[in-house]
N, C-alpha and C positions, 0 to 999 in steps of 0.2 A: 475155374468155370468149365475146362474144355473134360479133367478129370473127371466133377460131378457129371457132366452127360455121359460120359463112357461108363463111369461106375452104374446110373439110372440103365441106361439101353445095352450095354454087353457090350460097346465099341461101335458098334455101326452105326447108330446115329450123329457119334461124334466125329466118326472119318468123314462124313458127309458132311457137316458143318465145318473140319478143317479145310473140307476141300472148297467149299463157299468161301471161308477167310482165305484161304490162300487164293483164290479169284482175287476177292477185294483188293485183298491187299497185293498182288500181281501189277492189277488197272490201278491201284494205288501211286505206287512205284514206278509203273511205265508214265502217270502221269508228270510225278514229282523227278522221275529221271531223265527224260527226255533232254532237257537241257544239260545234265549233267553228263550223258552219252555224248551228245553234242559238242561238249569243251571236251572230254575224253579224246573221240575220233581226233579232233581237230590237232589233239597231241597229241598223238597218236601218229600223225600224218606229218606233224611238227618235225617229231623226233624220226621219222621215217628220213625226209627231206633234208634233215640233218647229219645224219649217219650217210646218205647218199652222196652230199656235199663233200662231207667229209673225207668218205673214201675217193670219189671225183680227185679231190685234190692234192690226196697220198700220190694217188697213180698219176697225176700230172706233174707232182714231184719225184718220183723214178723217175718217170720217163725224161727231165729233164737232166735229173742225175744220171742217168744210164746212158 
């Protein structure tokens, strides 16, 4: 589809209408990913909190060994 318009208009017509689907489908995907940013972040912030625990309790064990 996107070819035949480029091939009809020389390309410009159909940079414009890629640039329309790539909107769509942009608000698409911010619609349908919002949730899935959301469990991301949250690991995200999971594995942050983890990795901080963890070394927390590296360095509380030197210092008990030391």
């Amino acid at each position: 589809m996107r070819s035949l318009l480029s091939s009809l208009s020389g390309g410009k017509v159909s940079r414009v209408a890629d640039w329309e689907d790539r909107g769509r489908r942009d608000s698409a995907e911010r619609k349908a990913g919002s949730r899935r940013r959301h469990v991301f972040e949250r690991y995200h912030i999971y594995m942050y909190a983890r990795s901080a625990l963890m070394g927390m309790s590296a360095r509380v064990d030197r210092m008990r060994r030391g």
